[in-house]
C-alpha positions in Angstrom: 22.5 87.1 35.1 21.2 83.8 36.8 18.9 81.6 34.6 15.7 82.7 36.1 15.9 86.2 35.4 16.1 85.2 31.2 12.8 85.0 30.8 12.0 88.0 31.6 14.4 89.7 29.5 13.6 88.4 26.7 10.0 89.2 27.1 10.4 92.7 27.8 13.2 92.8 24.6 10.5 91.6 22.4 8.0 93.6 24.0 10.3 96.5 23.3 10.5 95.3 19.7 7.2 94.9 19.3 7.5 91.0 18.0 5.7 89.5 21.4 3.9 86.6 20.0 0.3 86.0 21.6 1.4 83.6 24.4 4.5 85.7 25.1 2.0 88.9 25.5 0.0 86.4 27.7 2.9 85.8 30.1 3.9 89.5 30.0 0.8 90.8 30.9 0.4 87.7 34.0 4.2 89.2 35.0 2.7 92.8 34.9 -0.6 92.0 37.0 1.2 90.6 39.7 2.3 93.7 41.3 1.4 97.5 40.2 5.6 97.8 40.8 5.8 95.4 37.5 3.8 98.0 35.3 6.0 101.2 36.1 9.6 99.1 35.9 8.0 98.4 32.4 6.7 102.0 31.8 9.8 103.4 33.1 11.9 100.8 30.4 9.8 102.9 27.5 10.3 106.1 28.7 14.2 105.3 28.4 13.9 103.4 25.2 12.9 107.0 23.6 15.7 109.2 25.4 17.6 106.9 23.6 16.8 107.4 20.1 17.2 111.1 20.8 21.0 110.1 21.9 21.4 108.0 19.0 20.7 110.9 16.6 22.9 112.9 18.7 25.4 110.4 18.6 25.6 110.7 15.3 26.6 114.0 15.5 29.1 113.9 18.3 30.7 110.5 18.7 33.1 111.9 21.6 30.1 111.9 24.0 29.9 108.2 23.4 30.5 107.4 27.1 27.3 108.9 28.3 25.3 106.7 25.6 26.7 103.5 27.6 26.8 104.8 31.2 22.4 105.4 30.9 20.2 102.9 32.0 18.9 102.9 28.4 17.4 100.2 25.7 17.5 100.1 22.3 14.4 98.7 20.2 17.1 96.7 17.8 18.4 94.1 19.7 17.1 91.4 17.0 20.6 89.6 15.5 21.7 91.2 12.4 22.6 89.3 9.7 26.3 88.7 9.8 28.2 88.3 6.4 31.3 89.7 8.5 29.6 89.6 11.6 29.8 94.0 11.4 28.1 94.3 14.8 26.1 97.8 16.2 27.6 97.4 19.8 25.1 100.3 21.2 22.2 98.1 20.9 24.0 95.1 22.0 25.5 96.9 25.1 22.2 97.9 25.6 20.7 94.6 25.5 23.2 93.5 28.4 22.0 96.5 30.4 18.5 95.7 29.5 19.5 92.5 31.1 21.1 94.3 34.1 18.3 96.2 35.1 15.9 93.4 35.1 18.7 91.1 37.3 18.8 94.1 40.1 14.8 94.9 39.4 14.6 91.0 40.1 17.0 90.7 43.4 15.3 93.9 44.8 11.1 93.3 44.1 10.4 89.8 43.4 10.4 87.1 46.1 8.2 84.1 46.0 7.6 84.3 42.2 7.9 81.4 39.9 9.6 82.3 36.5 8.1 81.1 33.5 11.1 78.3 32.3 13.7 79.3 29.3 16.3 78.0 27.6 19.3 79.4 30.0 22.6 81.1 28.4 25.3 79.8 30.1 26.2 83.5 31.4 30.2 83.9 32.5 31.7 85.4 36.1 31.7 89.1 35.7 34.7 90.9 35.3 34.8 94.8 36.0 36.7 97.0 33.0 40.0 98.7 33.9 40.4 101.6 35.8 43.5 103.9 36.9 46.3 101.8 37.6 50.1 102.7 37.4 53.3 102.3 39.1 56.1 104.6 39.5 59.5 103.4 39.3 62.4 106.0 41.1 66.0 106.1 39.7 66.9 104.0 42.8 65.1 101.1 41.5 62.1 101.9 44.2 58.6 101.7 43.0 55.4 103.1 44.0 52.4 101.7 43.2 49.7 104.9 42.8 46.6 105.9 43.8 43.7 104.3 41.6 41.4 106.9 42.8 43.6 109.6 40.9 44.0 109.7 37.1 47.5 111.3 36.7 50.7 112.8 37.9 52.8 115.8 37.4 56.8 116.0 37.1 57.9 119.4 38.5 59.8 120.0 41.2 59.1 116.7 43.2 55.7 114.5 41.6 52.7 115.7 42.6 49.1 114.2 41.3 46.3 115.8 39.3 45.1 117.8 42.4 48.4 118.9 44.0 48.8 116.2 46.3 52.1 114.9 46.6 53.9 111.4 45.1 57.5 112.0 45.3 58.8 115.9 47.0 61.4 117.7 46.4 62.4 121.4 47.1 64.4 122.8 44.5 67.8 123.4 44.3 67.4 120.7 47.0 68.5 117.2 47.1 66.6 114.5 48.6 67.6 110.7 49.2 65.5 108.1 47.1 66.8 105.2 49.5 70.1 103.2 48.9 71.7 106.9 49.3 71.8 107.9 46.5 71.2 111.7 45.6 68.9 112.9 43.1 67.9 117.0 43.5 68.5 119.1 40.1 70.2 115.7 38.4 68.7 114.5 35.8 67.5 110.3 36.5 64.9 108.6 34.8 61.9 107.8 35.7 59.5 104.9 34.5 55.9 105.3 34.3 54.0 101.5 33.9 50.4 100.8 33.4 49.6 97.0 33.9 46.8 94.8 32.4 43.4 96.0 32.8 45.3 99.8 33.8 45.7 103.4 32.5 47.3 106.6 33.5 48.2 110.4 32.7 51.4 111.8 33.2 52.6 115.7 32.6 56.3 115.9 32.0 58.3 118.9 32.7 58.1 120.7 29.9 53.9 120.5 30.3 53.8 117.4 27.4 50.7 115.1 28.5 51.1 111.1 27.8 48.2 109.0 28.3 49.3 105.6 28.9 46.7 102.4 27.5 47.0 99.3 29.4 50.1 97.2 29.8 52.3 100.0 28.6 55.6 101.9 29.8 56.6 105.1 29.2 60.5 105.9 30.2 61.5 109.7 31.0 63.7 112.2 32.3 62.8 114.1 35.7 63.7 116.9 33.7 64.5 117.8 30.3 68.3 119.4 29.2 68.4 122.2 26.9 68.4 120.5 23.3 66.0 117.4 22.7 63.4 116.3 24.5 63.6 112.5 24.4 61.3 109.6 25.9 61.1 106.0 25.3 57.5 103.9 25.0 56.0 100.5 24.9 52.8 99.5 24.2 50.5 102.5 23.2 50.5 106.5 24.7 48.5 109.3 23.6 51.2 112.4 23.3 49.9 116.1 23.3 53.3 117.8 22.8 53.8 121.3 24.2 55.2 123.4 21.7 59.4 124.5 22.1 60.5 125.3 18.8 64.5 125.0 20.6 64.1 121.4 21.8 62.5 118.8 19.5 60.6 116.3 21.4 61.4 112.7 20.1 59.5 109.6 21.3 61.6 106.3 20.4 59.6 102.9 20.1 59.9 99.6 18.9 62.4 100.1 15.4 61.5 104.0 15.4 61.7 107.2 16.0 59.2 110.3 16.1 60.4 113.5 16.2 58.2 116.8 16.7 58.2 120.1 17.9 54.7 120.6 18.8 51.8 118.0 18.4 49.1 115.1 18.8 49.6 111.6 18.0 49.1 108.3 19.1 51.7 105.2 19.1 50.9 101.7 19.4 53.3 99.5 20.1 52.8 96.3 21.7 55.6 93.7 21.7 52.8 91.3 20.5 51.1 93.2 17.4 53.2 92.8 13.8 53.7 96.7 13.5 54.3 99.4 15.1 51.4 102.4 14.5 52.0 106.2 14.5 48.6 107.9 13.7 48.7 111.6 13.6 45.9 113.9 14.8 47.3 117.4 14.7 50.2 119.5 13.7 53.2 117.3 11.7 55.6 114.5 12.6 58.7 113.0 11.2 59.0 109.0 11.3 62.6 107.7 11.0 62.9 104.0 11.0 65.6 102.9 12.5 66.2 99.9 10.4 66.0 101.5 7.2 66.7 105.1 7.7 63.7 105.6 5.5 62.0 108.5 6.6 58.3 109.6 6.4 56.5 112.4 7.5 52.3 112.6 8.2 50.0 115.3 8.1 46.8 114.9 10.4 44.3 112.2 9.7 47.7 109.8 8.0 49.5 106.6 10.0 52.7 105.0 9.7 53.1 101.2 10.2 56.6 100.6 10.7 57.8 96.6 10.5 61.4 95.6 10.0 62.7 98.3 7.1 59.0 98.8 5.8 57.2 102.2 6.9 53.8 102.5 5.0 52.1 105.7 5.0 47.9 105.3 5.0 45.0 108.3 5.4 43.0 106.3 8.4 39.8 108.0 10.7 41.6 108.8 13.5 38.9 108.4 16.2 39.4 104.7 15.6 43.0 105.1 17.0 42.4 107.5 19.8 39.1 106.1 21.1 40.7 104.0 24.3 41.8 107.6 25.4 38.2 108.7 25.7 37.0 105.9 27.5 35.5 103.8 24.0 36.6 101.0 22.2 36.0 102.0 18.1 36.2 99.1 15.4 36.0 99.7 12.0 36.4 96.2 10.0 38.6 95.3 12.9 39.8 92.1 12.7 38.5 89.8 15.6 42.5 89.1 16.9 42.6 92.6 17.4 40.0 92.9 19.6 40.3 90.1 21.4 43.7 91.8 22.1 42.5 94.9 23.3 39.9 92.8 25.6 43.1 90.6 27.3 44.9 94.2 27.8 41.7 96.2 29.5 40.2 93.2 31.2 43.3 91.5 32.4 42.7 88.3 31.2 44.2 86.0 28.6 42.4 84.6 25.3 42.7 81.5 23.9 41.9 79.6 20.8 40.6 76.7 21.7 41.5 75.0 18.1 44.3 77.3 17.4 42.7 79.3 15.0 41.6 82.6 15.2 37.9 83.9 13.9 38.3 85.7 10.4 35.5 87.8 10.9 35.5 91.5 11.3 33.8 94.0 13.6 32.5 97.5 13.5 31.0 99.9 16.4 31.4 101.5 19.4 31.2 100.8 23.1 32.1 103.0 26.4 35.1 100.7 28.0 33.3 101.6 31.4 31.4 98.4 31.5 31.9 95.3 32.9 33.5 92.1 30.6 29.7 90.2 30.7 28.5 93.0 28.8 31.1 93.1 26.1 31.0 88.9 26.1 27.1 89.6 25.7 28.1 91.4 22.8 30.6 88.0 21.0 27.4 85.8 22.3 25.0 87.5 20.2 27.3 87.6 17.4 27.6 83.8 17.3 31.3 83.4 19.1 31.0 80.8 21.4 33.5 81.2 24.2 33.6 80.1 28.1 34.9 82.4 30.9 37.6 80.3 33.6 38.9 82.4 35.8 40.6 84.5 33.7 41.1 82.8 31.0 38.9 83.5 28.0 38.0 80.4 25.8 37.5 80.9 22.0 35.6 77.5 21.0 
């Protein structure tokens, strides 16, 4: 937000507190007499600061509906900086605080004109960036590739690829055949198919049999246009959400970086990024069979356990599950999350890259929650007020 909006965001902040000192109250009530719009903008402010401590406590209850805590114009009375002996951060009331500061940058661009702004100490605030959104490209046995519609959030493989609402990708009558370009025949053969989410991109495919994938950002997901009799077999990288349909003839197997996972009827989640030291199977329903493939050591989960395959080692941990499956809902979850890891998953939905100014990486840890729906200046509002110091270039986001 530009510098001479700050001062009123922090007033209304600690007016929302309650911590206004007397000549802070002096130049919020100057603000508020200049215009009866000033007083209601204020008023309204409150009103939303107590819807949302009756979505906190329902938060509480229901973590899934997290996305409509973030997407309300809403304010949280705690935005004072915690103490920080491993930096364990409540991202609701910092997100808020960057909406907070939001509202008052659109309040100020819309009703103030000839008003002088009572000088701060400015926050070097970065460029904006916005989060990711549906983004995928299709690549055709023929080498071909589409690039698909961001206004759609998934395809089906059938007979031809359709998307979510029937509209069509790729045709094909069956018992048909239908050149794919370079003349070569594809019809009731079986060709793979590649589905590829970039940086800052995610996507949901249903495969023949009915299995959904939900692909995270920069990920691939190789698979047959249709499935044989016997095994049902599909190659990942990066990180897919799999809700297996049920075939008790033909086990679906998912092969990833040095393993395999073989089911007949679940949900799970991989991760496996070239760039991360293990690969991660976590296991939300049903069973799963883990066979590493350097080893041949087997291990199989039941729901609410993860793998962690590396080279020949497969450990076997009980781990809360939403932390793992969040990014398919739309949130980012830490729980003592190192900060490498989430700068990671901020380079993959933001599209840009991180670097360490000094080479090293912080130590400290986070925990909390955050709809992934908002813009990169809100989540950097978020390091800032935890005491990482960073600076926004293009794309290129500096860790001092």
């Amino acid at each position: 937000m530009p510098e001479q909006h700050e001062w009123l965001v922090q007033l209304i902040s600690k007016y929302l507190q309650q911590t206004l000192t007397a000549s802070e109250q002096q130049k919020l009530d100057a603000w508020l007499a200049e215009r009866p719009e000033n007083r209601v903008f204020l008023e309204t402010l409150a009103d939303e600061q107590q819807l949302q401590e009756k979505l906190q406590a329902f938060h509480a209850i229901n973590r899934r509906r997290l996305r409509a805590l973030t997407q309300a114009k809403l304010v949280d009375r705690g935005l004072v900086q915690p103490r920080h002996s491993h930096r364990i951060i409540r991202w609701l009331p910092y997100a808020a605080a960057a909406v907070l500061a939001a509202l008052v940058g659109a309040w100020y661009l819309n009703n103030v004109s000839d008003v002088n702004p009572v000088p701060q100490i400015a926050n070097v605030t970065p460029g904006d960036i916005p989060p990711g959104g549906n983004k995928a490209t299709l690549t055709l046995a023929d080498g071909r590739t589409i690039d698909l519609s961001e206004v759609q959030e998934g395809i089906i493989v059938g007979n031809g690829i359709t998307y979510l609402d029937g509209s069509s990708v790729v045709s094909r009558e069956a018992g048909k055949s239908e050149k794919l370009g370079d003349g070569k025949q594809v019809g009731l053969t079986t060709y793979d198919l590649r589905l590829t989410t970039p940086k800052g991109g995610t996507y949901q495919i249903t495969l023949p049999d009915g299995t959904k994938v939900w692909l995270n950002a920069a990920s691939t997901l190789k698979y047959p246009s249709r499935f044989e009799s016997g095994e049902r077999r599909v190659e990942i990288e990066g990180e897919g959400y799999f809700a297996v349909a049920k075939d008790k003839d033909r086990p679906f197997t998912v092969v990833s970086r040095g393993q395999e996972v073989n089911v007949l009827g679940t949900e799970f989640n991989i991760s496996a990024y070239d760039d991360d030291a293990t690969v991660k199977t976590t296991l939300v329903e049903g069973s799963v069979q883990i066979i590493n493939l350097v080893s041949n050591v087997i291990r199989k989960l039941a729901p609410g356990q993860q793998v962690s395959t590396s080279g020949a080692r497969s450990d076997v941990q009980t781990v809360e599950t939403d932390q793992y499956v969040a990014w398919k809902n739309g949130v980012f979850y830490f729980k003592n999350t190192p900060a490498i890891d989430v700068m990671k998953q901020i380079e993959r939905w933001y599209n840009v890259e991180v670097i360490y100014r000094h080479g090293a990486v912080p130590k400290d840890t986070f925990t909390g929650e955050m709809g992934r729906d908002v813009s990169l200046q809100t989540v950097l509002e978020v390091l800032k007020m935890s005491g990482i110091s960073f600076q926004l270039v293009d794309r290129k986001l500096i860790i001092e």
